[in-house]
PDB file as gemmi writes it, atoms N, CA and C in Angstrom:
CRYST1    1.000    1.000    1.000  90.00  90.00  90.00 P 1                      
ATOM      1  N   UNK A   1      18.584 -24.487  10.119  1.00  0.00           N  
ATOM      2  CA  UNK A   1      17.189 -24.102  10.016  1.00  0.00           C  
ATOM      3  C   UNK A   1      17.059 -23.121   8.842  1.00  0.00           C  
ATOM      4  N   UNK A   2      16.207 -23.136   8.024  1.00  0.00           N  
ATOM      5  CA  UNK A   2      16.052 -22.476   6.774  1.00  0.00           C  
ATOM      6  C   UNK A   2      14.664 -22.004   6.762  1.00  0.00           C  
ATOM      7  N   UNK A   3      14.646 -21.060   6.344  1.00  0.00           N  
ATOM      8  CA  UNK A   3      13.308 -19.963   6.393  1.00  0.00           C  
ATOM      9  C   UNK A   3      12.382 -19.988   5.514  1.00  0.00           C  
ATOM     10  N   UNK A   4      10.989 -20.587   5.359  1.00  0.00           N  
ATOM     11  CA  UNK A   4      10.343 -21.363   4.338  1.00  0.00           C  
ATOM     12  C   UNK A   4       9.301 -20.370   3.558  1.00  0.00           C  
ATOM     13  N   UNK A   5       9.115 -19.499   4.657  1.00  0.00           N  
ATOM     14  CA  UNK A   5       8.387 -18.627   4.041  1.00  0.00           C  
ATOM     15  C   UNK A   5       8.233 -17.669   4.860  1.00  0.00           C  
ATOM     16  N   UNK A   6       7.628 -16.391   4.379  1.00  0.00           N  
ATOM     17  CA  UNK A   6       8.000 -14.694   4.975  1.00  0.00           C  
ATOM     18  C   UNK A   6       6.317 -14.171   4.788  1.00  0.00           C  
ATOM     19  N   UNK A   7       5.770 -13.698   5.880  1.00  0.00           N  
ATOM     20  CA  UNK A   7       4.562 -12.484   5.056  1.00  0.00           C  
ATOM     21  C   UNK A   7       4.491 -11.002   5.887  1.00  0.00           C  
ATOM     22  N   UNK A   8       4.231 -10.344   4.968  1.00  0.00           N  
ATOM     23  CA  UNK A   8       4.896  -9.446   5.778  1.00  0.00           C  
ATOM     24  C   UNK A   8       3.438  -8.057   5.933  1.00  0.00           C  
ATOM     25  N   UNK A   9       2.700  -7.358   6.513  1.00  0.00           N  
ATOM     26  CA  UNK A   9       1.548  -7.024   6.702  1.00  0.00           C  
ATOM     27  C   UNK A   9       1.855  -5.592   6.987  1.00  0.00           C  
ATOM     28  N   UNK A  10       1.280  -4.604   6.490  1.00  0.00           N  
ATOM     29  CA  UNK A  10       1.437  -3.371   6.891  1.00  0.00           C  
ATOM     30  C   UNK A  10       2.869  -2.325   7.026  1.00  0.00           C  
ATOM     31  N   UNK A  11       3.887  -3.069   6.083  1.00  0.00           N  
ATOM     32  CA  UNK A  11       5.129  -1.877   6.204  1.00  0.00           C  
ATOM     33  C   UNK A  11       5.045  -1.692   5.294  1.00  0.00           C  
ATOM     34  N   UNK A  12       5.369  -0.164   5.344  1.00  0.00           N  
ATOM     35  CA  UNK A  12       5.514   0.921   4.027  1.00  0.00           C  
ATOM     36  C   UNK A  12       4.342   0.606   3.219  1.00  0.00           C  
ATOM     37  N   UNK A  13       5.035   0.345   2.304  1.00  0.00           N  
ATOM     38  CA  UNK A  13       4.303   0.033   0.909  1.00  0.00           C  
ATOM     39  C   UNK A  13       3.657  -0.830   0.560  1.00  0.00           C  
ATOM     40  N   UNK A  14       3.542  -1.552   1.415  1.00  0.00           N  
ATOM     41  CA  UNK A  14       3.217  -3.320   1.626  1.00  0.00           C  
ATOM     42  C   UNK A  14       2.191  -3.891   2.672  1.00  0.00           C  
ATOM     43  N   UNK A  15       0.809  -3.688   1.776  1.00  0.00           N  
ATOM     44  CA  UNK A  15      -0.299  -3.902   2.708  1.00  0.00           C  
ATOM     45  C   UNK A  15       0.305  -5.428   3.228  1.00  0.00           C  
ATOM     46  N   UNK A  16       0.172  -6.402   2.408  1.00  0.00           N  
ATOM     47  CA  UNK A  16       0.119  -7.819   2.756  1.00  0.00           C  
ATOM     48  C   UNK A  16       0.649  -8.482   1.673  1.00  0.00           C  
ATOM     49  N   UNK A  17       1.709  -8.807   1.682  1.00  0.00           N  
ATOM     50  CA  UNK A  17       2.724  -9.579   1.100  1.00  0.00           C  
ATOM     51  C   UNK A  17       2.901 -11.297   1.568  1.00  0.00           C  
ATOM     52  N   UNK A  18       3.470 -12.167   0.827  1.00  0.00           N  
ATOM     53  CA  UNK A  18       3.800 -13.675   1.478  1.00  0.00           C  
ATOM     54  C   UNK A  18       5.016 -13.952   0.671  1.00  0.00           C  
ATOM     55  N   UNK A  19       6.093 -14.364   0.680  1.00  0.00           N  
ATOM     56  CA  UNK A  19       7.205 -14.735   0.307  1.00  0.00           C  
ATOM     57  C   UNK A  19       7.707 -15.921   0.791  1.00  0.00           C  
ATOM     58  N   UNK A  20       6.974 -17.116  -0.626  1.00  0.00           N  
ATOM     59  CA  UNK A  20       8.133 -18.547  -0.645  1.00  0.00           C  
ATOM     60  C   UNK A  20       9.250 -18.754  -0.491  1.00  0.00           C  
ATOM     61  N   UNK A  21       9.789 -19.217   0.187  1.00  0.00           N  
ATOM     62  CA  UNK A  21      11.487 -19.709  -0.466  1.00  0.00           C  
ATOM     63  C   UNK A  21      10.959 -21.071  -0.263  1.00  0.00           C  
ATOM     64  N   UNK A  22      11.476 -21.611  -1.583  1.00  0.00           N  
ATOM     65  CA  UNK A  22      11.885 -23.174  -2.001  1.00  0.00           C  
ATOM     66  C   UNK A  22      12.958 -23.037  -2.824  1.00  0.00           C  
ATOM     67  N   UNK A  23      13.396 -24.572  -2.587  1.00  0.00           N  
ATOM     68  CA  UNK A  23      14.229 -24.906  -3.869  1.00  0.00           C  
ATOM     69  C   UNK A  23      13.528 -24.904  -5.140  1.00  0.00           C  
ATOM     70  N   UNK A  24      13.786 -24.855  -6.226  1.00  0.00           N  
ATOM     71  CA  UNK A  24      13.783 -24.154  -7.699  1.00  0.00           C  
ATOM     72  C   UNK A  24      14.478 -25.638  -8.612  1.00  0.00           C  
ATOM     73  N   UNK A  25      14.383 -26.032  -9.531  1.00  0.00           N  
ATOM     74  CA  UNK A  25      15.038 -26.481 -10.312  1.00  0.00           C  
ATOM     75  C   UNK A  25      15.011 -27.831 -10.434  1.00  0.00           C  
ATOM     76  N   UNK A  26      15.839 -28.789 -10.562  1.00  0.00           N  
ATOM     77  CA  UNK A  26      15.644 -30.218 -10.522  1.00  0.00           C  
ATOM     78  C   UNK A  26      17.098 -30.978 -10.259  1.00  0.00           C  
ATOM     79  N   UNK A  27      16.840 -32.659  -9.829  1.00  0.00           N  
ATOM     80  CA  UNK A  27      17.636 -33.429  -9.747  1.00  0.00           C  
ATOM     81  C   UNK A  27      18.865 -32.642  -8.980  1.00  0.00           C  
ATOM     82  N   UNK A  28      19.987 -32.312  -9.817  1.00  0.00           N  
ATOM     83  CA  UNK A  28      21.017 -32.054  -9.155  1.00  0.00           C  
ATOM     84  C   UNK A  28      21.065 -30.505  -9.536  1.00  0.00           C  
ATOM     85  N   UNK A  29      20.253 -30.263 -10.639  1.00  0.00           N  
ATOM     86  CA  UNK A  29      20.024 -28.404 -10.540  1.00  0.00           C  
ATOM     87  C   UNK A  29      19.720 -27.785  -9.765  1.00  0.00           C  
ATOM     88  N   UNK A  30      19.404 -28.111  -8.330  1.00  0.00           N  
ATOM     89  CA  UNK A  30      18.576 -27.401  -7.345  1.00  0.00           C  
ATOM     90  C   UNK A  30      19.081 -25.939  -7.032  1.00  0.00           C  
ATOM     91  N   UNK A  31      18.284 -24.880  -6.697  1.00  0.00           N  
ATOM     92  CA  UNK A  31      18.922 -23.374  -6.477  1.00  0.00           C  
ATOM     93  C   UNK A  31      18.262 -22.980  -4.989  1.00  0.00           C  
ATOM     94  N   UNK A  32      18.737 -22.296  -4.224  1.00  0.00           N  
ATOM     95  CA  UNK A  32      17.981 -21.953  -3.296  1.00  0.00           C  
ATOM     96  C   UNK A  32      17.740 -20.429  -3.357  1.00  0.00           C  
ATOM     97  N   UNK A  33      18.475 -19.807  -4.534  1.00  0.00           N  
ATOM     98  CA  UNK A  33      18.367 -18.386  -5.461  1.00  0.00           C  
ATOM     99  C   UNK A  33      16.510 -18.051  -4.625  1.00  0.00           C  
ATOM    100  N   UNK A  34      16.438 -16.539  -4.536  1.00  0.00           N  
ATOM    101  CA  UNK A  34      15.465 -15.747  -4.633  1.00  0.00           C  
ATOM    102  C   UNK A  34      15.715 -14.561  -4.998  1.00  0.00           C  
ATOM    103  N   UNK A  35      15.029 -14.127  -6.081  1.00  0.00           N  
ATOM    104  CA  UNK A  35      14.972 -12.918  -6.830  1.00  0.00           C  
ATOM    105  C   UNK A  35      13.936 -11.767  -6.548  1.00  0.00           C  
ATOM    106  N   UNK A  36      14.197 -10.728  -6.623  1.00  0.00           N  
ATOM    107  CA  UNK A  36      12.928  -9.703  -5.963  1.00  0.00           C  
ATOM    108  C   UNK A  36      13.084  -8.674  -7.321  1.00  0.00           C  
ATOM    109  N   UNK A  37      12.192  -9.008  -8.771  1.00  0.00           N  
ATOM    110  CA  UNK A  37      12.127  -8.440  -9.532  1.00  0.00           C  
ATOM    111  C   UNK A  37      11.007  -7.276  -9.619  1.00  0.00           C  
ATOM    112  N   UNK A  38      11.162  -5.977 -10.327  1.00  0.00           N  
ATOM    113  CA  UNK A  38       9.776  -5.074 -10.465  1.00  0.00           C  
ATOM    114  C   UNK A  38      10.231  -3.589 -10.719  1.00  0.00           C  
ATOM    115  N   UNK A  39       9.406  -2.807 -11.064  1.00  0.00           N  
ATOM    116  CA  UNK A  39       9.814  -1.580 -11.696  1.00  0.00           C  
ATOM    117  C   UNK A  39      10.133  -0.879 -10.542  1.00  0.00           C  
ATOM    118  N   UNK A  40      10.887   0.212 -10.439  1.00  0.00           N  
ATOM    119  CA  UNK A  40      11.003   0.869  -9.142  1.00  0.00           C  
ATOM    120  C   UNK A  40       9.996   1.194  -8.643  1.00  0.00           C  
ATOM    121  N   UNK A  41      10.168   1.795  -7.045  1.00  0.00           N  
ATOM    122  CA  UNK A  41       9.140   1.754  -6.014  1.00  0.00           C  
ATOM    123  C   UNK A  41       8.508   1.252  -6.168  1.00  0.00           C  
ATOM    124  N   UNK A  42       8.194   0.042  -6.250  1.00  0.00           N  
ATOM    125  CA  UNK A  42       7.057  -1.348  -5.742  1.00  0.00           C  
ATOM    126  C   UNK A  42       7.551  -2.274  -4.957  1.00  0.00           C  
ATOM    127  N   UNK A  43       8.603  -1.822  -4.411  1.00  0.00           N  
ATOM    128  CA  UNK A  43       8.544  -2.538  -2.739  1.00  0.00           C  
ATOM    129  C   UNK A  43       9.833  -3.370  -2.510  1.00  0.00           C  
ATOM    130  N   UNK A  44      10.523  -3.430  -2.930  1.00  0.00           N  
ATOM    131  CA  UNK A  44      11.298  -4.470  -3.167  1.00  0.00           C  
ATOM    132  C   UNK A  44      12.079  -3.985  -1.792  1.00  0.00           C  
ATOM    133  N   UNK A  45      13.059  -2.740  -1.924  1.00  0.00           N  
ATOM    134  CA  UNK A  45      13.623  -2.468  -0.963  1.00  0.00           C  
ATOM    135  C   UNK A  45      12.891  -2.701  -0.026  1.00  0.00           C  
ATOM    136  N   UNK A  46      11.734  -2.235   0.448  1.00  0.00           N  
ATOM    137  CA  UNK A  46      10.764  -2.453   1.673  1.00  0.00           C  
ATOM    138  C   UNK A  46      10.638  -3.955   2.197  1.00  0.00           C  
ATOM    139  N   UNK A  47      10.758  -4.687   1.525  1.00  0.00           N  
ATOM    140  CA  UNK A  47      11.193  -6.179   1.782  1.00  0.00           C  
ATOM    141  C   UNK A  47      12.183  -6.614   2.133  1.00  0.00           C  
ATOM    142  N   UNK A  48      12.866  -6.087   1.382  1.00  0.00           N  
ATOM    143  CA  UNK A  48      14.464  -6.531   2.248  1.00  0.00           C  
ATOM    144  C   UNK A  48      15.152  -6.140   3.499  1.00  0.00           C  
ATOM    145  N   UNK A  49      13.882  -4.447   2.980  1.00  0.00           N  
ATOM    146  CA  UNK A  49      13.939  -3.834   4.773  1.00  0.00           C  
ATOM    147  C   UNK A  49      13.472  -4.539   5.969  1.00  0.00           C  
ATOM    148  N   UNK A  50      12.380  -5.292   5.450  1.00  0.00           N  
ATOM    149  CA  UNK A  50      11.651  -5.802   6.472  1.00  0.00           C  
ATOM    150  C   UNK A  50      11.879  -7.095   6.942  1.00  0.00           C  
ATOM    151  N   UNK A  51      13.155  -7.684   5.987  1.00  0.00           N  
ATOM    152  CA  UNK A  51      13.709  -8.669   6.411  1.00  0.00           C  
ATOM    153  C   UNK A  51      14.921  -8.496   7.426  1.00  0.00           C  
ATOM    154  N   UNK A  52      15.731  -7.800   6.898  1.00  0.00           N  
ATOM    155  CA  UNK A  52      16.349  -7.174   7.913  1.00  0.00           C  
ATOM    156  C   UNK A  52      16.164  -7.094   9.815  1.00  0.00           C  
ATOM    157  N   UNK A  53      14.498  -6.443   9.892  1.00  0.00           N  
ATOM    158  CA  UNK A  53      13.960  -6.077  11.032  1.00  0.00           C  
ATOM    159  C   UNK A  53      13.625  -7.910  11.709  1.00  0.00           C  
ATOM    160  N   UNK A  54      13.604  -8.472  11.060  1.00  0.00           N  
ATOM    161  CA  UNK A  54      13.877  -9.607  11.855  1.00  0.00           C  
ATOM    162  C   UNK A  54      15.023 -10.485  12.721  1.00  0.00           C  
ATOM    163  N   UNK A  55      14.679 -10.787  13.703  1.00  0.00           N  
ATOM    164  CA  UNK A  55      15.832 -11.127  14.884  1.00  0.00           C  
ATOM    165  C   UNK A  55      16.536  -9.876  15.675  1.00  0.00           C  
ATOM    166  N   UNK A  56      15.945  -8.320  15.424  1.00  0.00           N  
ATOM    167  CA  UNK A  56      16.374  -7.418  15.660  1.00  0.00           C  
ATOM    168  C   UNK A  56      15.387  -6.271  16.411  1.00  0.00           C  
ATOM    169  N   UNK A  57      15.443  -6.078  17.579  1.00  0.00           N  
ATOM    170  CA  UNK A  57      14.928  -4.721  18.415  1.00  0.00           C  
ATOM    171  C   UNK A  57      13.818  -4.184  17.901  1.00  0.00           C  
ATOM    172  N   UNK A  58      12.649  -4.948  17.727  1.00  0.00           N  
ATOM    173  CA  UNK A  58      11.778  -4.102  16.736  1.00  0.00           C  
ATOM    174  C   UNK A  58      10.908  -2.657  17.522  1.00  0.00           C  
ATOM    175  N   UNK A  59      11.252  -2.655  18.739  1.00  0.00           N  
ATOM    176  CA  UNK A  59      11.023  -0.967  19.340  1.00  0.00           C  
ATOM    177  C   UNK A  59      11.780   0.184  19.343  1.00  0.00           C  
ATOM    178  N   UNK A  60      12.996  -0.240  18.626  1.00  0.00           N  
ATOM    179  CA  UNK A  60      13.641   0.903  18.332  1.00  0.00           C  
ATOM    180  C   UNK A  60      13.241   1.642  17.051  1.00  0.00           C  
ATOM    181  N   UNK A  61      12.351   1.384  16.796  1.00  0.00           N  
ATOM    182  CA  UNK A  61      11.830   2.042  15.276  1.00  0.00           C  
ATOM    183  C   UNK A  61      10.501   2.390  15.152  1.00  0.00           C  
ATOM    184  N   UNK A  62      10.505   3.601  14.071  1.00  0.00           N  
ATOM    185  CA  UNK A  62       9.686   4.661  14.174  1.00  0.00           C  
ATOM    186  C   UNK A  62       8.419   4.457  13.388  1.00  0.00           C  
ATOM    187  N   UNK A  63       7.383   3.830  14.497  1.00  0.00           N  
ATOM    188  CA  UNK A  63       6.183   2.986  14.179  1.00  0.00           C  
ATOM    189  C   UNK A  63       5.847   4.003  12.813  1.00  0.00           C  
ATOM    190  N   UNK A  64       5.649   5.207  13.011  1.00  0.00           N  
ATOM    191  CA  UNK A  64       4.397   5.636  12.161  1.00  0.00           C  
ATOM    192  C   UNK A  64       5.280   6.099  11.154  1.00  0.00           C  
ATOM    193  N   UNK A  65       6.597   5.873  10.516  1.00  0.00           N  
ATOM    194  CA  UNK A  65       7.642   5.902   9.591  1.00  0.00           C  
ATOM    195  C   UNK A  65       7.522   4.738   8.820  1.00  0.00           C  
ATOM    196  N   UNK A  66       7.379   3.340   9.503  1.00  0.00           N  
ATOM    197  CA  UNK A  66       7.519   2.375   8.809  1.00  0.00           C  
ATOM    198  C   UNK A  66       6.122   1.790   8.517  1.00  0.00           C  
ATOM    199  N   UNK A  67       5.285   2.232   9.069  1.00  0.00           N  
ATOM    200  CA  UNK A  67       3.646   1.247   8.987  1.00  0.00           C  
ATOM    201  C   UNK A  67       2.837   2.054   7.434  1.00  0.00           C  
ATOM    202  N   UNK A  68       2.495   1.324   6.740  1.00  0.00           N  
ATOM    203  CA  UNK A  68       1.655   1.373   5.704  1.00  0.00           C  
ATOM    204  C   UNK A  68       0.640   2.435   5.890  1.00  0.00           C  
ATOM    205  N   UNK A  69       0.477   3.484   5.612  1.00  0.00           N  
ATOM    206  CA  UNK A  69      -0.569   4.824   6.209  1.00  0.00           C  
ATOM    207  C   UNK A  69      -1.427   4.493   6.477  1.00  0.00           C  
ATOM    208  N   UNK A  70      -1.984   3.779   5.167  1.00  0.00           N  
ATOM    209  CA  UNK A  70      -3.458   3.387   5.349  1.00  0.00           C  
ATOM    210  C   UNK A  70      -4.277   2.904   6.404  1.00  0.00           C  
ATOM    211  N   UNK A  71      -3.247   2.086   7.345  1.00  0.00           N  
ATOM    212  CA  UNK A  71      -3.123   1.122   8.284  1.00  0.00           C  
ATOM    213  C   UNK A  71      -3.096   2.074   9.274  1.00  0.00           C  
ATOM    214  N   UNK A  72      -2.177   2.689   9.314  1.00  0.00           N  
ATOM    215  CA  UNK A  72      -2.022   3.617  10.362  1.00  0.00           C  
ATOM    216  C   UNK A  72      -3.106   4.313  11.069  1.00  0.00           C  
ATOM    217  N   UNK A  73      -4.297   5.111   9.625  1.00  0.00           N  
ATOM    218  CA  UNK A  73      -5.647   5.509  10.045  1.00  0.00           C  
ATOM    219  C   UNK A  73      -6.465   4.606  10.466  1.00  0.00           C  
ATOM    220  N   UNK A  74      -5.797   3.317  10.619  1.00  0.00           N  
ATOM    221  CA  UNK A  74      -7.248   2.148  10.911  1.00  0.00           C  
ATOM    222  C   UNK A  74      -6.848   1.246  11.647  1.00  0.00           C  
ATOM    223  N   UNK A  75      -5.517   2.008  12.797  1.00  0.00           N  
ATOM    224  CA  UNK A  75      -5.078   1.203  13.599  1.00  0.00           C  
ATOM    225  C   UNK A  75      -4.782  -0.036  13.368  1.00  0.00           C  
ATOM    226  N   UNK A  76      -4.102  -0.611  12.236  1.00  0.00           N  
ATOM    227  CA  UNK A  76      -3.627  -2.022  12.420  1.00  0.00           C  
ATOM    228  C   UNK A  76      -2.234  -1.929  12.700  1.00  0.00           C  
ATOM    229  N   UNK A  77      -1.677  -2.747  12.526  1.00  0.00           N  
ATOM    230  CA  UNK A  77      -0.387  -2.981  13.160  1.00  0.00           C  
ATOM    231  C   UNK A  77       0.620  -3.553  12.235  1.00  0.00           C  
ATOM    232  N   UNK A  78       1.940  -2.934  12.507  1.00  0.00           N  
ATOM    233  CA  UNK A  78       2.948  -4.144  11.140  1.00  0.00           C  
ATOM    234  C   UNK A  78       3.507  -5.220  11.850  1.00  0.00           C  
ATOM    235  N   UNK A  79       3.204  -6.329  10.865  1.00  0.00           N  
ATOM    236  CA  UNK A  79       2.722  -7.745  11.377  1.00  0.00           C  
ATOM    237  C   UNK A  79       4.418  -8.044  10.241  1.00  0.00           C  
ATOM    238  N   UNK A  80       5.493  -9.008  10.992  1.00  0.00           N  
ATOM    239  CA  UNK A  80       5.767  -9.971  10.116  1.00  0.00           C  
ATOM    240  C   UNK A  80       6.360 -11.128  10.952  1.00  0.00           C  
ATOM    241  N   UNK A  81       5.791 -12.281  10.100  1.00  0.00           N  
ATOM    242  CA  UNK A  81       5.808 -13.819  10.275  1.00  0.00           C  
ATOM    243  C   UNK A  81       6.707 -14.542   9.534  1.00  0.00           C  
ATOM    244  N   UNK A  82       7.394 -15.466  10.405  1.00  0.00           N  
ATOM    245  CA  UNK A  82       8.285 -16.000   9.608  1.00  0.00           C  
ATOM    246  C   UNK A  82       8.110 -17.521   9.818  1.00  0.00           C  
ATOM    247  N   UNK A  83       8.002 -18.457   8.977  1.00  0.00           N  
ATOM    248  CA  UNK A  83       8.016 -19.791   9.064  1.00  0.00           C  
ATOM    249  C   UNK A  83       9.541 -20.411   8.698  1.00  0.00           C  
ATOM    250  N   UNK A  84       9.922 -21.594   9.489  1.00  0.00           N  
ATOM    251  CA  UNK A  84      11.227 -22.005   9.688  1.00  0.00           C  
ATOM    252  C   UNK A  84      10.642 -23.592   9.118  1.00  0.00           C  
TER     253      UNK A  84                                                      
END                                                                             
């Protein structure tokens, strides 16, 4: 089972994010490579963090540490979805 796509809503830094994975390339070039390029602090780690938090205890962690502030004052919630 392979993970087709990621979105990820309200952590940290990351109002609302969506993350493809496809194959890339052609014929027999195919890559299943994903790259998370960008200048520091724009999120990248926070993504990988938040990939991480999947398949894993998500009440052991410190809601109002990891939720997007903004969110926080307006009661939403950190949302992430994963398509298989």
């Amino acid at each position: 089972m392979k993970i087709t796509q990621v979105q990820i809503n309200n952590y940290k830094s990351l109002k609302e994010v969506i993350i493809p994975f496809q194959q890339y390339g052609s014929y027999s070039n195919k890559s299943n490579a994903c790259f998370f390029v960008g200048l520091n602090e724009t999120g990248k780690s926070s993504i990988l963090e938040a990939l991480d938090i999947i398949g894993s205890d998500f009440s052991s962690y410190d809601y109002e540490e990891i939720c997007f502030k903004p969110a926080l004052d307006e009661n939403e919630y950190v949302e992430l979805f994963v398509d298989f």
